[in-house]
N, C-alpha and C positions, 0 to 999 in steps of 0.2 A: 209637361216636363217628362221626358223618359225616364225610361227605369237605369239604374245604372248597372250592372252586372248581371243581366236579368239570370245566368243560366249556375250563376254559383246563390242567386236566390231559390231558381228551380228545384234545386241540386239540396239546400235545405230543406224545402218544402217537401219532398220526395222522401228523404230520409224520417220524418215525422211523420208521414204516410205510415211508409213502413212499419214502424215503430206502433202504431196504432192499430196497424190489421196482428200484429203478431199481440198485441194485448188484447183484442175483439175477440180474436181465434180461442186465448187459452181461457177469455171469459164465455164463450158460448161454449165450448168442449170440455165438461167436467173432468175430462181423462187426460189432459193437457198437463204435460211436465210443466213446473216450474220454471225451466229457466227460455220457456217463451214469455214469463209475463217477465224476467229480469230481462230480456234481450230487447221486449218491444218498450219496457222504461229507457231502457240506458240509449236505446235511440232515439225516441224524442227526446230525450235531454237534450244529447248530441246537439239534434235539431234544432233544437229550444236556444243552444245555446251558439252555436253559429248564425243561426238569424239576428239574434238582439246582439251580437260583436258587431256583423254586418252592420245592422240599423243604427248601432249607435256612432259607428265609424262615417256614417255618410247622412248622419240628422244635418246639418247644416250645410248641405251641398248645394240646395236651393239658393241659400241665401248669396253664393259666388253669380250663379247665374243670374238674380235680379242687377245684380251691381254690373252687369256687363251690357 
């Protein structure tokens, strides 16, 4: 079964990257403003939260393809 949008899955998965190296950063660098650890939250949400729309907008996509 292929993936179906792969590059706005990408496109998720990238931005929770992100999100992750800028909370890694202001946890290994004592001297790290604050608003890197709010910036690499609020984009894994983001992230967080565009994947599971995706995933739940296409859970049943298989089940067209067995019926065909």
């Amino acid at each position: 079964m292929p993936i179906k949008n792969n590059t706005k899955q990408l496109f998720n998965g990238l931005i929770i990257v992100i999100g992750a190296a800028f909370l890694l950063y202001s946890l290994m660098d004592s001297d790290a403003n604050l608003w890197f650890q709010i910036v690499g939250l609020v984009f894994m949400m983001f992230g967080a939260y565009r994947a599971s729309s995706h995933w739940t907008a296409h859970k049943d996509d298989h089940l067209s393809e067995e019926e065909e």
